[in-house]
KEKE-3310 file (N, C-alpha, C; in steps of 0.2 Angstrom, whole numbers, plus 5000, padded with zeros to 4 digits):
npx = (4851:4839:4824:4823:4837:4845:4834:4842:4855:4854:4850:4860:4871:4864:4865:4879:4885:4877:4884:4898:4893:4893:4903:4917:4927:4938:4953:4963:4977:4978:4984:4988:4984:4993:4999:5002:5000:5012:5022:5019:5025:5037:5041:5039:5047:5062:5061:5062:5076:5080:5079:5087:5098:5103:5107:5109:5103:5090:5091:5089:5079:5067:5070:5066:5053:5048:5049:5042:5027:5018:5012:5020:5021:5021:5029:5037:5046:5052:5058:5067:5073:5083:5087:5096:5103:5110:5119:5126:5122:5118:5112:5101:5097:5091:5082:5072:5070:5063:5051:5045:5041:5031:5022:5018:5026:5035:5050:5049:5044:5057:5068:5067:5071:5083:5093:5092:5092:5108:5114:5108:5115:5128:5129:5124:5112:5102:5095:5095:5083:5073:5071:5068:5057:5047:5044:5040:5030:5019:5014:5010:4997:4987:4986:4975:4960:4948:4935:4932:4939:4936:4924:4924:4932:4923:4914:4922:4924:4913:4907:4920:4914:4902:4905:4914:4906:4895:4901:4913:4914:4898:4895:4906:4903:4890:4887:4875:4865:4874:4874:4861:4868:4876:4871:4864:4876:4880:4868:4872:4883:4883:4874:4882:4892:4886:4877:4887:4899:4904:4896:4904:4918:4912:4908:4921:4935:4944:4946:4962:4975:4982:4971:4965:4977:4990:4996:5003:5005:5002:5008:5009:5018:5025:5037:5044:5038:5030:5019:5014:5003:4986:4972:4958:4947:4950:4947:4936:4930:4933:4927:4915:4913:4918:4907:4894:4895:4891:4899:4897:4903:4914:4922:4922:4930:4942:4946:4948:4962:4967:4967:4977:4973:4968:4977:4987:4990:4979:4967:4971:4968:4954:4948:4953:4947:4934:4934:4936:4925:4912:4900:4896:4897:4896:4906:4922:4936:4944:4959:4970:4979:4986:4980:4971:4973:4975:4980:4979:4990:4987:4981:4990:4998:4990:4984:4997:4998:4988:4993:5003:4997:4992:5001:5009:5020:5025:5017:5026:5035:5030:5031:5043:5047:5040:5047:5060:5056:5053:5066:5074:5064:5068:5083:5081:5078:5090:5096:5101:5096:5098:5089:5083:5068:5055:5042:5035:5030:5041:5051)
npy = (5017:5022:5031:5036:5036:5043:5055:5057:5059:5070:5081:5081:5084:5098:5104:5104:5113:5124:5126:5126:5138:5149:5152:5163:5169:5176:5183:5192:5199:5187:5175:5159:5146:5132:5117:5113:5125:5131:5123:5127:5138:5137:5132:5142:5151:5143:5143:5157:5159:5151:5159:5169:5162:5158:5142:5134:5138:5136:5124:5119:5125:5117:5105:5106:5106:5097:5089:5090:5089:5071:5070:5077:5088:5082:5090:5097:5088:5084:5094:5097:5088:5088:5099:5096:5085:5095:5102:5091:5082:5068:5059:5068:5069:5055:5054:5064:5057:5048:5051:5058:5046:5041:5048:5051:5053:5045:5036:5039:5050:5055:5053:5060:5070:5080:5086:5077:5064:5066:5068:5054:5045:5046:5043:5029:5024:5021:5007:5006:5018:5011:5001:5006:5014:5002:5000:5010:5018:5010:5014:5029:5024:5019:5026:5035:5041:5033:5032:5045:5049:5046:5051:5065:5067:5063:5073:5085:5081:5083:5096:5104:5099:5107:5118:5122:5119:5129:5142:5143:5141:5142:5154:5163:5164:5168:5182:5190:5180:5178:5181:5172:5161:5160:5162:5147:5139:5144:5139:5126:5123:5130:5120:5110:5112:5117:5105:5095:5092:5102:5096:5085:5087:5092:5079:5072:5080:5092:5089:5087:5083:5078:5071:5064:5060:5063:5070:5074:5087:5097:5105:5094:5097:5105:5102:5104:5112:5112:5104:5097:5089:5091:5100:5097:5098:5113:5120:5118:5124:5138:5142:5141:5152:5163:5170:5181:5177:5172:5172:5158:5148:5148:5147:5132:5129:5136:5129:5116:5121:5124:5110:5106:5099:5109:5117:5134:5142:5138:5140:5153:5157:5156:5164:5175:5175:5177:5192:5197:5195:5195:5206:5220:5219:5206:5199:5195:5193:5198:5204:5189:5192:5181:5175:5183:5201:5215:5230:5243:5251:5255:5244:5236:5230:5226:5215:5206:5202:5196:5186:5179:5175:5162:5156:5159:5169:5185:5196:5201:5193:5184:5188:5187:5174:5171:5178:5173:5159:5162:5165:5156:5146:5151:5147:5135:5133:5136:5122:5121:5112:5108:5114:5119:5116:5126:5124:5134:5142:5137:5138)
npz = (5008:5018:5022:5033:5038:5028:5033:5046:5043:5033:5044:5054:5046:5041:5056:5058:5049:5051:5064:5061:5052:5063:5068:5071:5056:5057:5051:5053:5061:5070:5079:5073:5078:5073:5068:5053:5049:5054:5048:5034:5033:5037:5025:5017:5021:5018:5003:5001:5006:4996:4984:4989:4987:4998:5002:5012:5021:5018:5018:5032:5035:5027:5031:5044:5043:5036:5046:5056:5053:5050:5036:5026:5009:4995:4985:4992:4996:4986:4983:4995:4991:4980:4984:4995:4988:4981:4989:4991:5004:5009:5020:5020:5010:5008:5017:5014:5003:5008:5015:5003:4998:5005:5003:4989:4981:4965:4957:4946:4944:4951:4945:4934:4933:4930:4938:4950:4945:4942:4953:4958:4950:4953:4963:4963:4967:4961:4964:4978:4976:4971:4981:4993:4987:4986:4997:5007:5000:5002:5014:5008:4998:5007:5014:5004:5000:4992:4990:4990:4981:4968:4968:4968:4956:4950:4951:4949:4931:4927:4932:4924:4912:4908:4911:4902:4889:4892:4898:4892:4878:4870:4876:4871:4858:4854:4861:4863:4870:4881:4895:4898:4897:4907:4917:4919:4919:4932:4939:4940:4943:4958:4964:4962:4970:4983:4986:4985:4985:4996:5008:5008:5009:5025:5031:5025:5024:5018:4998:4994:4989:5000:5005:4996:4986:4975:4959:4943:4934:4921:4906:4892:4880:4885:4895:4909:4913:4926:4937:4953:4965:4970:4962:4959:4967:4974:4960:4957:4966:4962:4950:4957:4963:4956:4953:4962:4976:4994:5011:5016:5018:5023:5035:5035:5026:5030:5043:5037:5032:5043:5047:5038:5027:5016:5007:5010:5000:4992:4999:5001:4987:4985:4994:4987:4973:4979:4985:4971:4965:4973:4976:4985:5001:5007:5010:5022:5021:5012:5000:4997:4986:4979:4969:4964:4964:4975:4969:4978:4986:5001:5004:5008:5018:5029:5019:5020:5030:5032:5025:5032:5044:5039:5034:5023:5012:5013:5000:4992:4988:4979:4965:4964:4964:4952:4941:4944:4939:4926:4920:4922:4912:4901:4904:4903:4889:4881:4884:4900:4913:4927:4940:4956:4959:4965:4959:4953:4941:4926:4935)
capx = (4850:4831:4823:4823:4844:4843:4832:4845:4861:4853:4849:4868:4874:4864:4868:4888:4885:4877:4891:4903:4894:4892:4910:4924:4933:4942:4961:4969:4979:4978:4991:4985:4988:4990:5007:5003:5001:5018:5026:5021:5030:5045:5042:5040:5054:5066:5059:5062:5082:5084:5077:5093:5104:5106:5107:5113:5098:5084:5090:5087:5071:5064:5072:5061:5046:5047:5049:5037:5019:5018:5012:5022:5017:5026:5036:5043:5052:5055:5062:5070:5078:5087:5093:5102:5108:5115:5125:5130:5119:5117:5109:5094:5092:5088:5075:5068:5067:5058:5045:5043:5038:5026:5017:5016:5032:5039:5054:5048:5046:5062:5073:5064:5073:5091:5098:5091:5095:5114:5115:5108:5118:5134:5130:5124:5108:5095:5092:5092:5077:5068:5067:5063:5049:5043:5043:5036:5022:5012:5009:5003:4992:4984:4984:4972:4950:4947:4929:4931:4947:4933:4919:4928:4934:4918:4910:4925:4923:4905:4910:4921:4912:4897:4907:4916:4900:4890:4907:4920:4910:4893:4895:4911:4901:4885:4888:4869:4863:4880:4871:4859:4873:4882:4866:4862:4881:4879:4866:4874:4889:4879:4871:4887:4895:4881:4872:4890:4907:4903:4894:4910:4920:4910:4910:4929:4938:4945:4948:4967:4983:4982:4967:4965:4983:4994:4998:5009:5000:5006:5005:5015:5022:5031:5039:5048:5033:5023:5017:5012:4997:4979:4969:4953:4942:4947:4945:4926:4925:4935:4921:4910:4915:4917:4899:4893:4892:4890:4905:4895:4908:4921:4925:4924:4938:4948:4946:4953:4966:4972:4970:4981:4968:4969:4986:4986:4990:4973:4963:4970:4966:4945:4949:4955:4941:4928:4937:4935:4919:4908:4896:4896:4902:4895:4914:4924:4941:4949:4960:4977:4985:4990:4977:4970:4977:4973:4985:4979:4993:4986:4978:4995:5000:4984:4985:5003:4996:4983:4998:5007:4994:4989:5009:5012:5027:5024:5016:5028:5041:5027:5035:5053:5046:5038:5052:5065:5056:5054:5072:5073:5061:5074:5088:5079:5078:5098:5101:5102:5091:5099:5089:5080:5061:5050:5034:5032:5031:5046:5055)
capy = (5021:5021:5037:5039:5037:5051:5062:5058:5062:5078:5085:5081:5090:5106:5107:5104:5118:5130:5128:5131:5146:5153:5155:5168:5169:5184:5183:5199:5200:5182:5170:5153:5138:5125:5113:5112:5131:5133:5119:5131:5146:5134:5130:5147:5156:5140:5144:5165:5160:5149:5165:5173:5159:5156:5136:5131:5140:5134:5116:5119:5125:5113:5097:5109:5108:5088:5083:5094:5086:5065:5070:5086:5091:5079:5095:5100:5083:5084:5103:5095:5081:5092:5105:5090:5084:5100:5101:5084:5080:5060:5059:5074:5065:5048:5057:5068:5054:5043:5056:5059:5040:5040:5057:5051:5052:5039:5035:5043:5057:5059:5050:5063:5077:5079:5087:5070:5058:5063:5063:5046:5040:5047:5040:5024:5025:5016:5003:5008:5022:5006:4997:5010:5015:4999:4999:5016:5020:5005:5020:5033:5020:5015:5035:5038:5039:5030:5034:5052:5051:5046:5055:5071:5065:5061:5080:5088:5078:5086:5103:5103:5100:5108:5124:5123:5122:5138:5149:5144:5142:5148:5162:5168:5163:5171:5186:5192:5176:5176:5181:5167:5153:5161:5158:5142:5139:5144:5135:5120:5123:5132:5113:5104:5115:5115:5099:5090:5095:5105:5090:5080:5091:5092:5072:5067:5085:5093:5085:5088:5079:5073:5065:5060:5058:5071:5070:5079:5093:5104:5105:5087:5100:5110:5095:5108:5117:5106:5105:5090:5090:5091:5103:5096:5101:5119:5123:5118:5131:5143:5142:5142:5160:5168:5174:5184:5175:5174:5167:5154:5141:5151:5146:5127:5129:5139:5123:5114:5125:5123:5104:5104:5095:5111:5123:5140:5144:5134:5143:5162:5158:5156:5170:5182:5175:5179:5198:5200:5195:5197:5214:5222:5218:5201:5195:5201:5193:5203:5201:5188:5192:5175:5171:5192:5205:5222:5235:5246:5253:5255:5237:5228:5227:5222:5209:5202:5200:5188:5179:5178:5170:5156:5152:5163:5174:5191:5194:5204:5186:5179:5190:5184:5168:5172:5181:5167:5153:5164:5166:5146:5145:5153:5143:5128:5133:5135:5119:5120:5109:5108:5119:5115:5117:5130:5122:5142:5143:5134:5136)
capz = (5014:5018:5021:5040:5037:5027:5037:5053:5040:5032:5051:5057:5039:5044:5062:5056:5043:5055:5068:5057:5050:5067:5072:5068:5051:5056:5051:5054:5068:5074:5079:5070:5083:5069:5064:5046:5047:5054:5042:5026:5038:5039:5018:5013:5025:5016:4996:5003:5007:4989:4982:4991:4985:5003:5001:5018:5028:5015:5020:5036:5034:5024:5037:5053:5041:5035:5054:5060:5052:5046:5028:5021:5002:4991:4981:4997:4998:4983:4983:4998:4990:4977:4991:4999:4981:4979:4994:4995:5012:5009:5024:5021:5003:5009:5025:5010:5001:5011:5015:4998:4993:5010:5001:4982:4974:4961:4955:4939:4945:4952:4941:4925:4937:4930:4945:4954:4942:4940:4960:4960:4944:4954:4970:4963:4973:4960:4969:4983:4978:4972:4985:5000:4985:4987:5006:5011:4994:5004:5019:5004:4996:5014:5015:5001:5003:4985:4988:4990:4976:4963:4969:4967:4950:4944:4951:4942:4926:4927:4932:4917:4904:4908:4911:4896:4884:4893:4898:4887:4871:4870:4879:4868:4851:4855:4865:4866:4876:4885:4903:4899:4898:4912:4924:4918:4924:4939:4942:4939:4948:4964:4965:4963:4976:4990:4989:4983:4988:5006:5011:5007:5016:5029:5031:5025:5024:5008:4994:4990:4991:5007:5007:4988:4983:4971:4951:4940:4930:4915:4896:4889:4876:4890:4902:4913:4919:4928:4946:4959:4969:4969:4962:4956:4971:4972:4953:4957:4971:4960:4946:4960:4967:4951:4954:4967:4984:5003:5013:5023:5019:5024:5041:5035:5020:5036:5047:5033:5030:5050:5048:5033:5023:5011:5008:5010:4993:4988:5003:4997:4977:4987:4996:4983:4969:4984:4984:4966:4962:4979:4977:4993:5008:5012:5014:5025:5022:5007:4996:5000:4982:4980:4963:4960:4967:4975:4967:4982:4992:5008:5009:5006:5025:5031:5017:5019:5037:5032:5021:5036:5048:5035:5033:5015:5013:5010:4992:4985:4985:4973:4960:4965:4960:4946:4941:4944:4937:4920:4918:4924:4907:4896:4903:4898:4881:4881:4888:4906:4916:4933:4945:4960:4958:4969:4956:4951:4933:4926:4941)
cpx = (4842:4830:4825:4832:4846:4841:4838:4853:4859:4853:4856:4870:4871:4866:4878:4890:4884:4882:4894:4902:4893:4898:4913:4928:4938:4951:4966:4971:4979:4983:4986:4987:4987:4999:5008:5004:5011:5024:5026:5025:5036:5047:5043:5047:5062:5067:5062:5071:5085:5082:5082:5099:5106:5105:5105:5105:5091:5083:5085:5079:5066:5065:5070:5055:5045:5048:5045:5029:5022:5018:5014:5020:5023:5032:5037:5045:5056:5062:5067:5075:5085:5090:5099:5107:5113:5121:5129:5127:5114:5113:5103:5092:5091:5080:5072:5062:5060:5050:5042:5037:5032:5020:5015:5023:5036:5044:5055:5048:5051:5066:5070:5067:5080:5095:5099:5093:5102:5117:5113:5112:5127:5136:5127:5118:5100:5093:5090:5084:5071:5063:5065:5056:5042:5039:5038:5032:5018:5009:5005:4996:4986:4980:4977:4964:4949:4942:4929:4936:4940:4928:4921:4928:4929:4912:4914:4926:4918:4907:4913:4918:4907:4901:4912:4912:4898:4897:4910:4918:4904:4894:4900:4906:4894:4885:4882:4866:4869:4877:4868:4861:4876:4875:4864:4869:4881:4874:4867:4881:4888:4879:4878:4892:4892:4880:4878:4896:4907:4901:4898:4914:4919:4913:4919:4934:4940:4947:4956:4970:4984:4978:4965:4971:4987:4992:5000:5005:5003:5006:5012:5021:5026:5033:5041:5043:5028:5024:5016:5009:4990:4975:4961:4946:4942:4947:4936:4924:4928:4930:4916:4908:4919:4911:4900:4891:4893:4898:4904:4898:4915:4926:4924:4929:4943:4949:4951:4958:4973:4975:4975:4979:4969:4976:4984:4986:4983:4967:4962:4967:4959:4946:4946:4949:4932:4929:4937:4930:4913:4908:4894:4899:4899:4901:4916:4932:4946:4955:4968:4983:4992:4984:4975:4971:4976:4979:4983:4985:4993:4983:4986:4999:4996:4982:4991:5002:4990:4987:5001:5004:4992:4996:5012:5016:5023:5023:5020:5034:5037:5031:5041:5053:5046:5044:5059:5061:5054:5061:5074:5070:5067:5080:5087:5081:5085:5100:5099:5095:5090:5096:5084:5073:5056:5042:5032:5034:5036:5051:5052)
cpy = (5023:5030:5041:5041:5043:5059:5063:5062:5071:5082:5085:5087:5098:5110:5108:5111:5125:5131:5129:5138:5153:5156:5160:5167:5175:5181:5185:5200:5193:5176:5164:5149:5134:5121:5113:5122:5134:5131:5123:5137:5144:5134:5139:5152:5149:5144:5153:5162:5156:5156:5171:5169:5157:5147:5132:5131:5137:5125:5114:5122:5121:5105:5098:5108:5099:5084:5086:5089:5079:5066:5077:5083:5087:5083:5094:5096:5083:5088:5100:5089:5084:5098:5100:5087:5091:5102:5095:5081:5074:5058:5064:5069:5059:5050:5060:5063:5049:5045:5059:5054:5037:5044:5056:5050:5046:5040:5038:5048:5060:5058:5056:5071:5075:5081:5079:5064:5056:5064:5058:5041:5041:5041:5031:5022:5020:5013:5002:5013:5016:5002:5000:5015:5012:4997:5004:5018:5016:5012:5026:5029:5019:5024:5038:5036:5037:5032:5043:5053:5051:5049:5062:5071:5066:5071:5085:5088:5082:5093:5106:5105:5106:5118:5127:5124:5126:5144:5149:5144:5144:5154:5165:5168:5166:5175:5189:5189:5175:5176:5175:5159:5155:5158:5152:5138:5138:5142:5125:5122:5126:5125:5108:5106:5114:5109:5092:5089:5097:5099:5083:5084:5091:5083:5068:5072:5085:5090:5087:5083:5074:5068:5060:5058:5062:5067:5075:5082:5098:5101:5100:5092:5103:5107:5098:5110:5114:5108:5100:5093:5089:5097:5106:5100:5110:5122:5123:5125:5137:5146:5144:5149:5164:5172:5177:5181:5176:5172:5162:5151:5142:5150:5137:5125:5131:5134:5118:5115:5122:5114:5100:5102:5102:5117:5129:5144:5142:5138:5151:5163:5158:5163:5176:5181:5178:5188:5201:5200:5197:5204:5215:5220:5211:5195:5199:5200:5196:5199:5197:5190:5187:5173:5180:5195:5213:5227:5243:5248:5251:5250:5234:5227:5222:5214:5205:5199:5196:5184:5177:5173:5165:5152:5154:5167:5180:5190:5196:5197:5182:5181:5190:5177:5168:5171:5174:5160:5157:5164:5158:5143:5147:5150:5135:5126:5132:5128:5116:5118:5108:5113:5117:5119:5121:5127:5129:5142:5135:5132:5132)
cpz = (5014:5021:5028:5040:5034:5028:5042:5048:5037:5039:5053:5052:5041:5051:5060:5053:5048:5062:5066:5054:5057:5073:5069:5064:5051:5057:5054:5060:5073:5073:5078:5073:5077:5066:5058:5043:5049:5048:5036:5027:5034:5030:5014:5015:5018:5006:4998:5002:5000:4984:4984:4991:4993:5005:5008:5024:5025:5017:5026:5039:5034:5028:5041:5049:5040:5044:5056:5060:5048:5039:5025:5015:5000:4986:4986:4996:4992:4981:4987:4997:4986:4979:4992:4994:4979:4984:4996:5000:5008:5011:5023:5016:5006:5014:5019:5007:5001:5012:5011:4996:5000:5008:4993:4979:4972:4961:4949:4938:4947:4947:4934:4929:4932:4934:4948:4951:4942:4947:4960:4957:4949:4960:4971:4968:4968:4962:4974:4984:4975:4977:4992:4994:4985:4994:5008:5005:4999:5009:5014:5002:5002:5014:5010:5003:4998:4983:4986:4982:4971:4962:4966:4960:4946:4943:4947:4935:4924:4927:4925:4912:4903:4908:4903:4888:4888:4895:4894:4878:4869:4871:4874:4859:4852:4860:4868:4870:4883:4894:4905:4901:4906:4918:4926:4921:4930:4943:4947:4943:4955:4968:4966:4969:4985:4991:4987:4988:4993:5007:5013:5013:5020:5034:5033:5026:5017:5005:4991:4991:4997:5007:5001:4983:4977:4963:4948:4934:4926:4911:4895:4884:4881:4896:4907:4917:4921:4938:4950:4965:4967:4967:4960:4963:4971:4965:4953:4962:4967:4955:4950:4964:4962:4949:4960:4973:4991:5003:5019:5023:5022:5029:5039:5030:5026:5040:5044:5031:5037:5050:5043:5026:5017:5010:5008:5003:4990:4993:4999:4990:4981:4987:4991:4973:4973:4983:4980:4962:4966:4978:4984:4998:5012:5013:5014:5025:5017:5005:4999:4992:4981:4970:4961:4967:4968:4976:4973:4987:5001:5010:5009:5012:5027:5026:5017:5027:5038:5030:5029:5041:5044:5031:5025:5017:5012:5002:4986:4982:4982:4967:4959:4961:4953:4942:4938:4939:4928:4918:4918:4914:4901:4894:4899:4890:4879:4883:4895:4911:4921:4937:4950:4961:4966:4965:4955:4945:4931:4933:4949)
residu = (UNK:UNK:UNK:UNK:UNK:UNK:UNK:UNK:UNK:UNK:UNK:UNK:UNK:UNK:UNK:UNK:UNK:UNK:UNK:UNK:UNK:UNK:UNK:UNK:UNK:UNK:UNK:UNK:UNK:UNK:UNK:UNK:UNK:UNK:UNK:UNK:UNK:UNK:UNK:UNK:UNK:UNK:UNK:UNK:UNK:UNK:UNK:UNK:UNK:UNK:UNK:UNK:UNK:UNK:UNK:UNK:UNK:UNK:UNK:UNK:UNK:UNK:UNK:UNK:UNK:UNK:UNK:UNK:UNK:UNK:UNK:UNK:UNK:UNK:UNK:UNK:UNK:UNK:UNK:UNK:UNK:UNK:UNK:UNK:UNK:UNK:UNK:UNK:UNK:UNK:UNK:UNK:UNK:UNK:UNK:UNK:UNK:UNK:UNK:UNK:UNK:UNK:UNK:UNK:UNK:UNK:UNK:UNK:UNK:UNK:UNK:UNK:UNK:UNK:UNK:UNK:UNK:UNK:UNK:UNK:UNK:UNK:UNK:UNK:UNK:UNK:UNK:UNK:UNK:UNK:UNK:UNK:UNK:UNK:UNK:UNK:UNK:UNK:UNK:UNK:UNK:UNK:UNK:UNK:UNK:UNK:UNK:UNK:UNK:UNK:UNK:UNK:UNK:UNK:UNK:UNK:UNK:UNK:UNK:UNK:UNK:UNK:UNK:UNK:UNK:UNK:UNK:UNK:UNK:UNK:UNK:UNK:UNK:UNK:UNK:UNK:UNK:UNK:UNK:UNK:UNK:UNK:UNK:UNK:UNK:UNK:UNK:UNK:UNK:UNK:UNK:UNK:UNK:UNK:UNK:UNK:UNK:UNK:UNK:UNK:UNK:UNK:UNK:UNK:UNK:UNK:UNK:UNK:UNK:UNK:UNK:UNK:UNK:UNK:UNK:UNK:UNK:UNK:UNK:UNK:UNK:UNK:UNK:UNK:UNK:UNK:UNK:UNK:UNK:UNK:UNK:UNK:UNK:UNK:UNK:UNK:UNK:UNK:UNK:UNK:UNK:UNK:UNK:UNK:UNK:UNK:UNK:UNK:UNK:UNK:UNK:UNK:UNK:UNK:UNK:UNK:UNK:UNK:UNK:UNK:UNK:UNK:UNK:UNK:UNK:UNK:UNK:UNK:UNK:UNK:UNK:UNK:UNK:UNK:UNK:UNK:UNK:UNK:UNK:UNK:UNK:UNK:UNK:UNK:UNK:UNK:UNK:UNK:UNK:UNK:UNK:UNK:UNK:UNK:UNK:UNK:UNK:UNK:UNK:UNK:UNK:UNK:UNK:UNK:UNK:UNK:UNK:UNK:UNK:UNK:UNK:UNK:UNK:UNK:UNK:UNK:UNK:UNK:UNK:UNK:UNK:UNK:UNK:UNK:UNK:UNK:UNK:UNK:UNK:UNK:UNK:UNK:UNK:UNK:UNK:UNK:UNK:UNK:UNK:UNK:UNK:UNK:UNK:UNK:UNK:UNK:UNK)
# end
C-alpha cells in the first residue's frame, strides 16, 4: 500500500469512527428494530421454558428462532437438536441439523453428545448425519473471512502473553512495582485495541462466530463443561476495559450487536466490565449483570430493561441457569449424562 493509499484509508477510518461516535447509544426504553436481536428473544424465551421443564413450548421457540435469521448460533441448533431428540420430532432433528452443519457443527461434536448419539444409534441416522455434513459444511467454510480468522488469532496470541507476564505474574510476584506492570499493560493492550481490532471491526465487523467460525472451549480434564463459539476478540476488549475508559467504541460494538456479528451475551460482559471499572461518568450505559453485577436494588428494573432490548432474559434466569447446570455437574459425577445443554456451566 503506498503512502497516498494509506493517507485516503486512514481518512475513511476516522470519518467512519466519528460517525459512529456521533450517534445515540442510549438503550433504555428503546424498541431494537433488528432480526438477530429478536432471534436471541426467541432463544432465551425457549432456554426460560426448558428451565420450566416446559419441553413442548422450548421447541417451538427455538424452530421461530432458527427460520428467522440464515446463520443462528451453532449451540442453538444444537440445543435444538437435542430438544427434537427428546421428543421424538424427526423432522425438527434433521432442520436443526442441517443448520447446525451450515453454522460449524461436526459430526464429532454431535456424536460425543450421548443424548444425540443414542438418538442417532436408535434411528440409524449415521449416515445419513455424514453425508448432509458433507453437503451443507461447504456453505460454513465459504462463510468464513480466513484473513480476519487469523488476524484476530495472531492479536489474541499477543494480547495473551503479554498480559499474562505483566498482570498474571509480575504483578502477583512483586506487588511493589504492581502499578508499573499494570500500565505498561495497558499500554499494550490500548494500542492493540485502538490501532488494531476497532479498525478491523470497523472494516469487516466483529470478530466472533459468525464471521471467523466457532470452537469448542473448556478444560480437556472436565469434557462436560465446554462451550461453542467465539471468544477471542471480546476477551481482548475485556482486558482492554479493565482500566478506566471512554466509551467512544460503544455505538460501533451496538451496531455489531444489531447486525449479529456480536451476541448480546458478549456485548453485555463489555458493557458490565465498562460499569465496573469506568471512574465517573464517562459511560452511560450501566450495568447489564450479565459478567459483573450491581447488587443495587433500585437499578435492577432499569437493568433487566436493557437485557431485554438487546434480546437477554431477565438477569435473575442467569442464576436459574447457573443453578441448573451445577446440579447437571453433580449428575455427571453419578453417571448420568443425558441432558440437553444450555452451554451454562455444565449444563
Amino acid at each position: 500500500m503506498n503512502v497516498f493509499s494509506k493517507f485516503i484509508y486512514i481518512a475513511l477510518l476516522c470519518f467512519t469512527l466519528l460517525n459512529y461516535q456521533s450517534r445515540s447509544t442510549k438503550l433504555d426504553n428503546e424498541v431494537v428494530d433488528s432480526d438477530f436481536i429478536l432471534y436471541s428473544s426467541l432463544i432465551q424465551k425457549g432456554e426460560s421454558a426448558l428451565l420450566n421443564n416446559k419441553i413442548d413450548s422450548s421447541k417451538v421457540y427455538y424452530g421461530r428462532a432458527i427460520d428467522l435469521i440464515d446463520s443462528p448460533l451453532a449451540k442453538d441448533c444444537f440445543t435444538g437438536m437435542q430438544i427434537s431428540a427428546s421428543v421424538n420430532d424427526m423432522e425438527g432433528f434433521k432442520r436443526f441439523m442441517d443448520k447446525g452443519f451450515m453454522n460449524g457443527l461436526t459430526p464429532e461434536l454431535i456424536l460425543n453428545d450421548s443424548l444425540l448419539n443414542k438418538y442417532i444409534a436408535y434411528n440409524r441416522l449415521s449416515k445419513k448425519l455424514i453425508k448432509q455434513f458433507k453437503r451443507k459444511n461447504i456453505v460454513y467454510l465459504n462463510s468464513i473471512n480466513t484473513f480476519l480468522k487469523d488476524t484476530i488469532y495472531k492479536i489474541s496470541a499477543y494480547d495473551n502473553r503479554w498480559k499474562i507476564y505483566y498482570m498474571d505474574s509480575l504483578s502477583a510476584v512483586d506487588k511493589i512495582n504492581s502499578e508499573k506492570y499494570s500500565s505498561k499493560y495497558d499500554s499494550i493492550v490500548t494500542e492493540l485495541v485502538e490501532k488494531k481490532l476497532i479498525p478491523l471491526v470497523v472494516k469487516y465487523g466483529f470478530p466472533g462466530e459468525r464471521l471467523i467460525g466457532i470452537e469448542k472451549s473448556g478444560n480437556p480434564s472436565d469434557p462436560y463443561n465446554y462451550n461453542i463459539g467465539n471468544n477471542h476478540a471480546l476477551f481482548i476488549l475485556l482486558h482492554y476495559y479493565s482500566f478506566d475508559r471512554d466509551c467512544k467504541f460503544n455505538t460501533i460494538l451496538h451496531d455489531q450487536l444489531l447486525l449479529g456479528n456480536m451476541t448480546p451475551q458478549q456485548y453485555a460482559s463489555v458493557m458490565d466490565f465498562q460499569a465496573k471499572y469506568t471512574i465517573g461518568d464517562n459511560c452511560s450505559e450501566g450495568y447489564f449483570n450479565q459478567w459483573w453485577s450491581s447488587d443495587n436494588s433500585e437499578d435492577f428494573e432499569s437493568i433487566n430493561i436493557r437485557r431485554k432490548n438487546i434480546g437477554l432474559c431477565p438477569f435473575e434466569e442467569e442464576t436459574k441457569k447457573l443453578n441448573r447446570g451445577r446440579n447437571i455437574c453433580y449428575q455427571y459425577d453419578d453417571g448420568i449424562y443425558e441432558h440437553i445443554k444450555l452451554f451454562y456451566w455444565c449444563g
